[in-house]
DSSP file (Angstrom, degrees, kcal/mol; ACC not computed):
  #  RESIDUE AA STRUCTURE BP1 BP2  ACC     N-H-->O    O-->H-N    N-H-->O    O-->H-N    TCO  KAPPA ALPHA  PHI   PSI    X-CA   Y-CA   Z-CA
    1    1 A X              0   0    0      0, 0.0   136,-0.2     0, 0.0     2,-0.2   0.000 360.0 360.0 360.0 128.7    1.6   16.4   20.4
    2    2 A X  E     -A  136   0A   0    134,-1.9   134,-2.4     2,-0.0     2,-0.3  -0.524 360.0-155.2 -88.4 159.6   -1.3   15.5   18.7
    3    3 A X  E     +A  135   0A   0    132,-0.2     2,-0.3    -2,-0.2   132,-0.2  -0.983  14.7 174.2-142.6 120.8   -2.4   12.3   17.5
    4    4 A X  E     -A  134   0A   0    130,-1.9   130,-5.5    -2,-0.3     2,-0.4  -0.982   6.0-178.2-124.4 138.9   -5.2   11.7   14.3
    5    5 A X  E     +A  133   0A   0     -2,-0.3     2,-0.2   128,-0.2   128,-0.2  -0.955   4.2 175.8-150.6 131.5   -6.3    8.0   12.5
    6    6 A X  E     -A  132   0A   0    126,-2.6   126,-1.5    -2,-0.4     2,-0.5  -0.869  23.6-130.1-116.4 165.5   -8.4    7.5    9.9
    7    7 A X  E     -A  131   0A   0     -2,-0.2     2,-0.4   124,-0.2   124,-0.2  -0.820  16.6-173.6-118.9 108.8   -9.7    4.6    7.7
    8    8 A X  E     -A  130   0A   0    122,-1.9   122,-1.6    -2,-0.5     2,-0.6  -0.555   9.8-154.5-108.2 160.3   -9.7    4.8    4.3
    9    9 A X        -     0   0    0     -2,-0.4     2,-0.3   120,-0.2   120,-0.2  -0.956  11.8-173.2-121.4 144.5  -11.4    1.9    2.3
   10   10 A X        -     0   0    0     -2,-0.6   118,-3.1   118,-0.5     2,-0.3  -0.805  13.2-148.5-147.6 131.5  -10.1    1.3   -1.4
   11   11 A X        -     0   0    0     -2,-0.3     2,-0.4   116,-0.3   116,-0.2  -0.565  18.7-157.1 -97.2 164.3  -11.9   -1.1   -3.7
   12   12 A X        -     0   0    0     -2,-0.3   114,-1.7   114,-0.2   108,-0.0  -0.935  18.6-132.2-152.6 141.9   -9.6   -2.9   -6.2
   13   13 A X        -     0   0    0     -2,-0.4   112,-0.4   112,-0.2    -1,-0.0   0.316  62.0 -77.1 -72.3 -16.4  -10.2   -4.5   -9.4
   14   14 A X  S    S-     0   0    0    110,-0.3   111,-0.4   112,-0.1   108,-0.1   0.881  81.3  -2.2 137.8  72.0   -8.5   -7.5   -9.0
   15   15 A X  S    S+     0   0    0    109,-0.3   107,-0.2     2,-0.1   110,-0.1   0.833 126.4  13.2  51.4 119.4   -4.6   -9.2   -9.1
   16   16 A X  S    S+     0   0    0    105,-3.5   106,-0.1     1,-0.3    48,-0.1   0.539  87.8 152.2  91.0   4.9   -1.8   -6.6   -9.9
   17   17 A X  E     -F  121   0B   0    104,-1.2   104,-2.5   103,-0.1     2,-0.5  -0.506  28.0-165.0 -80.6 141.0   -4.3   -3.8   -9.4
   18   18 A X  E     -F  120   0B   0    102,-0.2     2,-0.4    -2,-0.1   102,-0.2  -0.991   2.2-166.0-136.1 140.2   -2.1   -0.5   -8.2
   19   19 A X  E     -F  119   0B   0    100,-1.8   100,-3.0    -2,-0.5     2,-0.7  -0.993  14.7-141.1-129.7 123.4   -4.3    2.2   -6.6
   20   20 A X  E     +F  118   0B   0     -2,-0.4    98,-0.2    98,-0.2     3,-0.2  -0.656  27.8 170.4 -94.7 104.1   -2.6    5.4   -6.3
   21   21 A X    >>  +     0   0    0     96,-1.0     3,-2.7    -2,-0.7     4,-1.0   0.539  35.0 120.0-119.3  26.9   -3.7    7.0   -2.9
   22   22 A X  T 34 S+     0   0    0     95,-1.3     4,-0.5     1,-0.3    87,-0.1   0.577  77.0  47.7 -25.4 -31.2   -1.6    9.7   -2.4
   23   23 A X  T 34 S+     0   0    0     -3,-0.2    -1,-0.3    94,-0.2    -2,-0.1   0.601 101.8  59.9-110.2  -5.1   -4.5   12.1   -2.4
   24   24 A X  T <4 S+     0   0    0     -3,-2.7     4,-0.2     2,-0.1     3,-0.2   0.699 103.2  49.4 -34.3 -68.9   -6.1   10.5   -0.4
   25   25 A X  S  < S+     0   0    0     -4,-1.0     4,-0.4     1,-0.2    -2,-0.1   0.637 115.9  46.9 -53.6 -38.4   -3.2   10.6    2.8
   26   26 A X  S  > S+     0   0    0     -4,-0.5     4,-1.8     1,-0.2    -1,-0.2   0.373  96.8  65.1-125.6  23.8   -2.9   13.8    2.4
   27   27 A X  T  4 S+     0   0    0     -3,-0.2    -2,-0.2     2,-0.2    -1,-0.2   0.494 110.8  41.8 -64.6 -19.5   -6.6   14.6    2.3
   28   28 A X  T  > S+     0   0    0     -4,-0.2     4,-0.6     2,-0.2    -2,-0.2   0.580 111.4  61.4 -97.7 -26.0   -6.9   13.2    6.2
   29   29 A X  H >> S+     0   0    0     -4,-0.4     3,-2.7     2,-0.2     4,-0.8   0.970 105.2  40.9 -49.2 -83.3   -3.6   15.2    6.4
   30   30 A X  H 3< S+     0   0    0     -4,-1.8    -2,-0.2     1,-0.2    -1,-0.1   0.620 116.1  50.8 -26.5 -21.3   -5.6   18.4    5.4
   31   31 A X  H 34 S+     0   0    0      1,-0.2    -1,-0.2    -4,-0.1    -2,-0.2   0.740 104.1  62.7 -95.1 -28.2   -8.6   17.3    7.9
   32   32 A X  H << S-     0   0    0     -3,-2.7    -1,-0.2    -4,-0.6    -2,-0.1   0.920  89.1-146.2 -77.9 -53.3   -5.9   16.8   10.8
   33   33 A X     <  +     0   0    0     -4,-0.8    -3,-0.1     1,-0.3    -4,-0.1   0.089  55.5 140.5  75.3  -7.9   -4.6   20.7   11.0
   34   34 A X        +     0   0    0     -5,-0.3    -1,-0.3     1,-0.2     3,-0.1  -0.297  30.5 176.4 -66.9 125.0   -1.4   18.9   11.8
   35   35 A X        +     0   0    0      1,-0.2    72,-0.8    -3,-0.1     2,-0.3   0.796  67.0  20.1-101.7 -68.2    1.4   21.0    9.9
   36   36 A X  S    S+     0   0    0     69,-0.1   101,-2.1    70,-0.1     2,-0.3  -0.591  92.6  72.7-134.3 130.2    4.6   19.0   11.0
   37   37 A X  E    S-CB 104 136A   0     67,-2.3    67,-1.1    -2,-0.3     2,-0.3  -0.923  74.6 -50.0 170.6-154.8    4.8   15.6   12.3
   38   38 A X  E     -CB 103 135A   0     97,-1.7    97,-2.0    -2,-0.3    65,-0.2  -0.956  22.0-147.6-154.1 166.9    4.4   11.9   10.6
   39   39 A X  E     - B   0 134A   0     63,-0.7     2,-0.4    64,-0.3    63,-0.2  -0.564  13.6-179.0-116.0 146.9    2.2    9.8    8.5
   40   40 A X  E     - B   0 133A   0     93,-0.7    93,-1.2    61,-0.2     2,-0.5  -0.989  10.9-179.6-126.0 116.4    2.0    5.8    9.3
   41   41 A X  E     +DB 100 132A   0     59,-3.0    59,-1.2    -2,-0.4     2,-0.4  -0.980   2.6 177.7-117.6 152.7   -0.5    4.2    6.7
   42   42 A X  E     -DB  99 131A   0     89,-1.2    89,-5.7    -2,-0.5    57,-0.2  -0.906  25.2-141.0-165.0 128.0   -1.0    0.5    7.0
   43   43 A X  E     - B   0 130A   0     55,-3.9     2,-0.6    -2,-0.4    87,-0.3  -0.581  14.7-143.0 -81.4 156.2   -3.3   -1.7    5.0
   44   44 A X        +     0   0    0     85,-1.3     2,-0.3    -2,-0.2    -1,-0.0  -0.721  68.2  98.7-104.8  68.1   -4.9   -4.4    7.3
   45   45 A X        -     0   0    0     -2,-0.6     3,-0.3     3,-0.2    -2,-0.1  -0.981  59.6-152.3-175.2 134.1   -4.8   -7.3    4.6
   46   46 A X  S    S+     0   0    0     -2,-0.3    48,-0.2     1,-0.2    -1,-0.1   0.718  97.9  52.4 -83.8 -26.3   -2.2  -10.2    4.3
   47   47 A X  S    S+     0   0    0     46,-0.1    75,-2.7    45,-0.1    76,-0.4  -0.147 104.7  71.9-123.8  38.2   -2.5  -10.7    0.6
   48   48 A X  E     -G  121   0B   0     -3,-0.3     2,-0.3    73,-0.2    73,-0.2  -0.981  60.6-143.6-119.0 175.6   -1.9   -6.8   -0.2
   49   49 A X  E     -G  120   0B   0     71,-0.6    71,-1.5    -2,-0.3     2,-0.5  -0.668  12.7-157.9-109.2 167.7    0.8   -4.3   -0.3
   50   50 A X  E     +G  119   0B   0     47,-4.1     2,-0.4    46,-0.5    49,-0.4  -0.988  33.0 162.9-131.1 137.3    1.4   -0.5    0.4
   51   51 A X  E     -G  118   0B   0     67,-2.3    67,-1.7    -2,-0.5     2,-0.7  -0.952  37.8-120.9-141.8 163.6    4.7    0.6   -1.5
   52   52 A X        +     0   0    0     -2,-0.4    65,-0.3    65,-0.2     2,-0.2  -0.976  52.7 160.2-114.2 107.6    6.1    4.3   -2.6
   53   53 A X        -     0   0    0     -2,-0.7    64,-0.1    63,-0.3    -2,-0.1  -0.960  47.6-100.9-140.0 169.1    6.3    4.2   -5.8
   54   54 A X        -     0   0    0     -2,-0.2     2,-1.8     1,-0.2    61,-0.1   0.035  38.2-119.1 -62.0 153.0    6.5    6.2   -8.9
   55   55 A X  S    S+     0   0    0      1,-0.1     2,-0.3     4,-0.0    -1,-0.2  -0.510  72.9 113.7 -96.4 108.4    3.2    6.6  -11.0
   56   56 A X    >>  -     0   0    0     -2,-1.8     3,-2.1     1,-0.1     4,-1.4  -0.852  61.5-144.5-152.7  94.3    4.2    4.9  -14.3
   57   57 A X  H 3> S+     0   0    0      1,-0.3     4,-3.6    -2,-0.3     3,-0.4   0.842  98.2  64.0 -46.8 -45.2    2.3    1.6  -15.3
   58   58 A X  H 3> S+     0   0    0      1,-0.3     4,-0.7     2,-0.2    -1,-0.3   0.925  99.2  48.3 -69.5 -24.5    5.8    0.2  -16.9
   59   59 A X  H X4 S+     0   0    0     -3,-2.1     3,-1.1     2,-0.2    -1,-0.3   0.872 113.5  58.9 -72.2 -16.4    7.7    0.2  -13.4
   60   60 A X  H >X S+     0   0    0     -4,-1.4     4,-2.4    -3,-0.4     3,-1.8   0.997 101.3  48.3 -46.0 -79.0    4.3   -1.6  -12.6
   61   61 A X  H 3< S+     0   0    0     -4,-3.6     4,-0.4     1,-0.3    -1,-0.3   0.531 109.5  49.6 -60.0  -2.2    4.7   -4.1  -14.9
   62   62 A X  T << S+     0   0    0     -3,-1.1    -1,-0.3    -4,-0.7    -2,-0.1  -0.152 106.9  56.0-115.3  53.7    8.4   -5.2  -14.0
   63   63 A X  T <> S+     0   0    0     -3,-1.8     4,-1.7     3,-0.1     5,-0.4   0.246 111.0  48.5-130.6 -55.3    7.7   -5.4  -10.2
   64   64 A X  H  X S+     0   0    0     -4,-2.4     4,-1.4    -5,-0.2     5,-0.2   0.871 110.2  47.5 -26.6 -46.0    5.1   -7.8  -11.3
   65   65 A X  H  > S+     0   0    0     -4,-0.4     4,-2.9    -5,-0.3     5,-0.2   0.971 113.8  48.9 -65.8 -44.3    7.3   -9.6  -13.4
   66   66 A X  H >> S+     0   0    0      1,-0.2     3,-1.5     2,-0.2     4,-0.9   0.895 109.4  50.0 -50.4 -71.1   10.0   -9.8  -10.6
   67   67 A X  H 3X S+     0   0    0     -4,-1.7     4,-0.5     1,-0.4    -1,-0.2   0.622 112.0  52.2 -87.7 -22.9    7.6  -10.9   -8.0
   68   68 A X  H 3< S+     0   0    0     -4,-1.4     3,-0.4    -5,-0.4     4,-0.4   0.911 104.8  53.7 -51.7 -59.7    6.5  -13.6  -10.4
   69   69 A X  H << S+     0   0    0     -4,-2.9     3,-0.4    -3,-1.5    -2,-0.2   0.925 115.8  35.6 -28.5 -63.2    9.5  -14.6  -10.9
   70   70 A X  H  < S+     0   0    0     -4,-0.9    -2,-0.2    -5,-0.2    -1,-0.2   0.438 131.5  31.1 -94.3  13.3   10.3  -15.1   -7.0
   71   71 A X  S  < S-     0   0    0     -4,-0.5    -1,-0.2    -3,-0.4    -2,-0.2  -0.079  86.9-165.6-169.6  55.0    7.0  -16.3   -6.1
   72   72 A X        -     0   0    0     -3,-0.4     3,-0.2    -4,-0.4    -3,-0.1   0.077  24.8-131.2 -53.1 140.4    6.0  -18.0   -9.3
   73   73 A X  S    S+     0   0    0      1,-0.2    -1,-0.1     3,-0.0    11,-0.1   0.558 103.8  51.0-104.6  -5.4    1.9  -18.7   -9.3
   74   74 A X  S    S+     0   0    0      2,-0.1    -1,-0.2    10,-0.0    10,-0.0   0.782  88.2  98.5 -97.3 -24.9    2.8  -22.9  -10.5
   75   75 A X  S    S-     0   0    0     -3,-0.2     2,-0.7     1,-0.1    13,-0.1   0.174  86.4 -97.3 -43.5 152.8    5.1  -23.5   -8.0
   76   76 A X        +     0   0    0      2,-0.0     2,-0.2     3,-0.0    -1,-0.1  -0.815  36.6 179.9-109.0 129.5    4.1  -25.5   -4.7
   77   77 A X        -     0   0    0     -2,-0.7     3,-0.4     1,-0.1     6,-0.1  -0.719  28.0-136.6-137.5 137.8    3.2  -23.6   -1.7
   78   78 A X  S    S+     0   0    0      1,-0.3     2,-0.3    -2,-0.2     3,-0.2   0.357 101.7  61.6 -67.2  -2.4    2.1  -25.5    1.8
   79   79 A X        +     0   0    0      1,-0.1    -1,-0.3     2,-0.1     8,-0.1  -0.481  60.6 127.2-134.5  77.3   -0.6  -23.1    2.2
   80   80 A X    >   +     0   0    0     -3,-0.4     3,-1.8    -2,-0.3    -1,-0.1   0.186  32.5 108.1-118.2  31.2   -2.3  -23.8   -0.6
   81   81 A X  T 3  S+     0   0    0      1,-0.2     2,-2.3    -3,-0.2    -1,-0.1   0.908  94.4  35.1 -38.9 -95.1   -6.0  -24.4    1.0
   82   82 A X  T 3  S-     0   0    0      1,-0.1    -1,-0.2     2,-0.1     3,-0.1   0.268 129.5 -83.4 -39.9   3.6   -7.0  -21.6   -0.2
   83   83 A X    X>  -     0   0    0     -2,-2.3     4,-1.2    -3,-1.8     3,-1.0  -0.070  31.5 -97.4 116.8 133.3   -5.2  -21.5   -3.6
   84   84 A X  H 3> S+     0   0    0      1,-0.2     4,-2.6     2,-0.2    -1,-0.1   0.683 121.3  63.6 -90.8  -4.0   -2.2  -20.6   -4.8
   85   85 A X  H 34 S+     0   0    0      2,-0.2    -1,-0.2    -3,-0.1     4,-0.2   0.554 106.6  48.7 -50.6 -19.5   -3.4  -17.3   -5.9
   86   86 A X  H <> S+     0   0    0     -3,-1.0     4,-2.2     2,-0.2     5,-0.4   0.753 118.6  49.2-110.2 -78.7   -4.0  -16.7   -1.9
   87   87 A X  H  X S+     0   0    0     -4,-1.2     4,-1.4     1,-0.2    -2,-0.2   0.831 107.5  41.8  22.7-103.6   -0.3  -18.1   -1.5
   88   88 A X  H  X S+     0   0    0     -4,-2.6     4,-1.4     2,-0.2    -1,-0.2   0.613 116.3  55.6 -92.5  -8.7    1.7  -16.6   -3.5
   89   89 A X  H >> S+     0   0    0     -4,-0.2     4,-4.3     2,-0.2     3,-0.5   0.951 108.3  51.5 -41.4 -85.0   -0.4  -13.3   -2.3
   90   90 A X  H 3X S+     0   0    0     -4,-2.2     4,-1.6     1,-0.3    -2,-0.2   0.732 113.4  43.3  -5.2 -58.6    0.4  -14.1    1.2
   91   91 A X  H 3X S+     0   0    0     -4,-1.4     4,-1.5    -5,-0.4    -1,-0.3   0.838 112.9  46.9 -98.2 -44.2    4.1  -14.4    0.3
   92   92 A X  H <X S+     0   0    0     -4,-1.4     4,-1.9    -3,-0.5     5,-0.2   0.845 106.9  63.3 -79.3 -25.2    4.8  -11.2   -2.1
   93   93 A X  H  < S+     0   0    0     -4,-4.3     4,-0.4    -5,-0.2   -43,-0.2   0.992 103.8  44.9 -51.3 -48.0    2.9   -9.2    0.5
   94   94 A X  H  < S+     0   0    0     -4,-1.6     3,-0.5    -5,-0.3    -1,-0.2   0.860 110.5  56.3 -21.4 -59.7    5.6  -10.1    2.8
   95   95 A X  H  < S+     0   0    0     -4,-1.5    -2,-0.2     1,-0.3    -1,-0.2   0.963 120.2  26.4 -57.6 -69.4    8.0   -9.2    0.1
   96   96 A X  S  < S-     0   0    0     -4,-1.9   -46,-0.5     1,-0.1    -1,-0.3   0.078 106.6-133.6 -87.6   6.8    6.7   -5.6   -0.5
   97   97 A X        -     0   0    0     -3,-0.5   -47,-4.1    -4,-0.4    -3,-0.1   0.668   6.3-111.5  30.0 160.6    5.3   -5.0    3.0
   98   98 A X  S    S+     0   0    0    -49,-0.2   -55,-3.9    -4,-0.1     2,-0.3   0.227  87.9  62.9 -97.8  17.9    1.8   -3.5    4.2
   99   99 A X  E     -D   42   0A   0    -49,-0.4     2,-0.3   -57,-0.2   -57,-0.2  -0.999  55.0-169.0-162.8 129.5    2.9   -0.1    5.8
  100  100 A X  E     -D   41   0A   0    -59,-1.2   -59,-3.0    -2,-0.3     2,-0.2  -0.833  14.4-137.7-126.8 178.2    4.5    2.9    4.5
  101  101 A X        -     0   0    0     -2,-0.3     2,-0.5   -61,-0.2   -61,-0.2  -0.758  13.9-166.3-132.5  74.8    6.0    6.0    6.4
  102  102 A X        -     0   0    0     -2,-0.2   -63,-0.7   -63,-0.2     8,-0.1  -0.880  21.1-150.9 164.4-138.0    5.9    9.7    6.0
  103  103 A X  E     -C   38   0A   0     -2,-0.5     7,-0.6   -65,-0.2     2,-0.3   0.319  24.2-165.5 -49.3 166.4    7.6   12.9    7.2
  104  104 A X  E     +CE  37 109A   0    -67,-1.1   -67,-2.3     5,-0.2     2,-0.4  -0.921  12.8 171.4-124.5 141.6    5.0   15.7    7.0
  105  105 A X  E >   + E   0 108A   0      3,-3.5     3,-2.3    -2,-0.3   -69,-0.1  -0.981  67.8   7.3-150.0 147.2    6.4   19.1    7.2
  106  106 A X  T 3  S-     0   0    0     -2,-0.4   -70,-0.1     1,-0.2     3,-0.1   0.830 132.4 -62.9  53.2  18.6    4.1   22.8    6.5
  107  107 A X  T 3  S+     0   0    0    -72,-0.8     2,-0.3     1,-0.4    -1,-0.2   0.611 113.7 117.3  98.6  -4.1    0.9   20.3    6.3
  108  108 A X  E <  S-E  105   0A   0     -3,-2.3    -3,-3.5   -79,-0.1    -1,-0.4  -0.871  74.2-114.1-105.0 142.5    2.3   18.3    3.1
  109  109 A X  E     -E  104   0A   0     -2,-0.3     2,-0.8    -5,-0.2    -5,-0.2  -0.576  33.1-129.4 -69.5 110.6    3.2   14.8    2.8
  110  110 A X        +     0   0    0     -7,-0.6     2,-0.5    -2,-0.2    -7,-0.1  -0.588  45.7 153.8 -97.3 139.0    7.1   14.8    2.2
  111  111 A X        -     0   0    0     -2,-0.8     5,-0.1    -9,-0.1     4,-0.0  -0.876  49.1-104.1-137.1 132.1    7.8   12.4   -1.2
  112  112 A X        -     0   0    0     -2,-0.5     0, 0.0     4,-0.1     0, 0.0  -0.092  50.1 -89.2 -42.3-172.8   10.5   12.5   -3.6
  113  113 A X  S    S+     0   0    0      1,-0.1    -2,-0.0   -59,-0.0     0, 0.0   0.996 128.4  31.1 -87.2 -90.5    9.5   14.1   -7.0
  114  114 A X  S    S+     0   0    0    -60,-0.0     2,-1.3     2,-0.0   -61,-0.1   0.280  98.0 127.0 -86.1  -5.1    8.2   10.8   -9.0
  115  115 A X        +     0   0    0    -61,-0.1   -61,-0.1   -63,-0.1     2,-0.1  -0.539  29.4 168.2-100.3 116.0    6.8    9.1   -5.3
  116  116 A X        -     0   0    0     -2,-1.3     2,-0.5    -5,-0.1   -63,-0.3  -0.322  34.2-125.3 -95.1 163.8    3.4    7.9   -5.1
  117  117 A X        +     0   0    0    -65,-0.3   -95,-1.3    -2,-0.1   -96,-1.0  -0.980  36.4 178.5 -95.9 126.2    1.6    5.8   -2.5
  118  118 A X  E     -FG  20  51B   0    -67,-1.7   -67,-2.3    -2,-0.5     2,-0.4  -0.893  24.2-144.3-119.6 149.4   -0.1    2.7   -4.0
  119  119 A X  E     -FG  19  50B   0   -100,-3.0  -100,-1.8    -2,-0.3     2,-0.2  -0.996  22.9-149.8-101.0 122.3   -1.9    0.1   -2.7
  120  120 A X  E     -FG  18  49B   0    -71,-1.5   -71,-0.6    -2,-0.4     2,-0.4  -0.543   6.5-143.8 -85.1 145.8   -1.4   -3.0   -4.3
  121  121 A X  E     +FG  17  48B   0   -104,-2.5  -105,-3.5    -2,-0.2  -104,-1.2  -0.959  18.5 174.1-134.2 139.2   -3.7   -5.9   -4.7
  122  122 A X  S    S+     0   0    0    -75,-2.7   -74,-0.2    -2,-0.4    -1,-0.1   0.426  70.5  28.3-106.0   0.0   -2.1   -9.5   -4.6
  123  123 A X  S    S-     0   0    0      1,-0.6     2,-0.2   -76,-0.4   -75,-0.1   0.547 108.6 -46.3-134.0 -98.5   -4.8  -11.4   -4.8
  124  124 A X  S    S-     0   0    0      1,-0.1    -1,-0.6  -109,-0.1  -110,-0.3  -0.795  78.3 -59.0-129.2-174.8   -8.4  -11.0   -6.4
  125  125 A X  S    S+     0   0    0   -111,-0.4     2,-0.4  -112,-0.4  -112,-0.2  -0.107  70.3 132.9 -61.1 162.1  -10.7   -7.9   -6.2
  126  126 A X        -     0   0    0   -114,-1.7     2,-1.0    -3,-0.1  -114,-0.2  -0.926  57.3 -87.3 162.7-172.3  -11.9   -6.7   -2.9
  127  127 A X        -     0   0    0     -2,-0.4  -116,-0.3  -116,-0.2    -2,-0.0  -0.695  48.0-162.2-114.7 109.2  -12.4   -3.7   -0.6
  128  128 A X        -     0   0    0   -118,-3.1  -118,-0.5    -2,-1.0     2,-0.4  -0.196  12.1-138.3 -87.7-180.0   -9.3   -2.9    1.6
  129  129 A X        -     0   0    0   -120,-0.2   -85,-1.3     2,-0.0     2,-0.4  -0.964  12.0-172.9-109.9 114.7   -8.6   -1.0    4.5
  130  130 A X  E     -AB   8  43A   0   -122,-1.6  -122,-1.9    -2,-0.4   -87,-0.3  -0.953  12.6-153.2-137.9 126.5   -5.7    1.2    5.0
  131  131 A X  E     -AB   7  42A   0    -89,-5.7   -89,-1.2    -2,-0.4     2,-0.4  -0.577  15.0-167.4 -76.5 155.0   -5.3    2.8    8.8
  132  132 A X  E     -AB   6  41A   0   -126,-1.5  -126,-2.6    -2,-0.2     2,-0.2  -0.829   3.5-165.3-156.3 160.9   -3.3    6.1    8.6
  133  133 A X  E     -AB   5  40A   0    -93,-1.2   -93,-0.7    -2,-0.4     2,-0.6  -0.926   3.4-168.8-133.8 127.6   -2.0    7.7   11.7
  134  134 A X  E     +AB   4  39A   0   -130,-5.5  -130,-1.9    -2,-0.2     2,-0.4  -0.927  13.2 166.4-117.1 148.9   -0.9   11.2   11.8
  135  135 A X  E     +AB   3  38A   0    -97,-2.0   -97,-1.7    -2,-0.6     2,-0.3  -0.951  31.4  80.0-144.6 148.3    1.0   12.4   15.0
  136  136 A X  E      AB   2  37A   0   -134,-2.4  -134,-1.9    -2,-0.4   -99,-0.2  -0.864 360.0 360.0 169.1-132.8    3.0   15.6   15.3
  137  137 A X              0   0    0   -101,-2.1  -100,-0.2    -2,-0.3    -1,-0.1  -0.002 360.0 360.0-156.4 360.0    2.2   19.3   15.9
């Protein structure tokens, strides 16, 4: 079994930003030789997310509205040293988690039809990190 990790670094424009890096994943895929196996990406950042989802700006804009909704930016948050933009980051990363998962099979990344990798940004701009790990055969 082989084992490959790379780091890829993504700028983002600033709160709500979703950066599709799909082509990315499975450019360090190509690099790997790895046909069959699986993919671990994980952002290193509390106050973004990593999701599968489709690339369509409107589903965008209601998973913003939900998370606004449950983690409302006026509300009052006990760790609001830093802000409550930093906050209520913190707390929808949580929600949406930092690490997505998967399959590779014949050297392709296997996704539904409509399923992207995005990185999400929860907070302001800044320049992320994302591990991915490939391991397989």
């Amino acid at each position: 079994m082989k084992v490959f990790q790379k780091t890829i670094d993504v700028k983002t424009k600033g709160l709500n930003d979703f950066v599709l890096i799909t082509s990315q994943i499975q450019k360090i895929v190509d690099e790997t030789k790895i046909s069959d196996g699986m993919v671990f990406a994980n952002a290193l950042h509390n106050t973004a997310a990593l999701i599968l989802q489709e690339d369509d700006p409107t589903i965008h804009s209601d998973l913003v509205n939900i998370l606004e909704k449950e983690v409302p930016m006026n509300k009052k948050y006990l760790h609001n040293y830093e802000s409550n933009e930093n906050a209520t980051a913190h707390l929808k990363s949580n929600l949406l988690g930092t690490s997505v998962t998967i399959p590779l099979k014949n050297g392709e990344l296997v996704l539904g039809t409509w399923q992207d990798v995005f990185l999400v940004e929860l907070f302001e701009p800044r320049e992320r990190k994302i591990v991915v790990t490939i391991i397989g055969e």
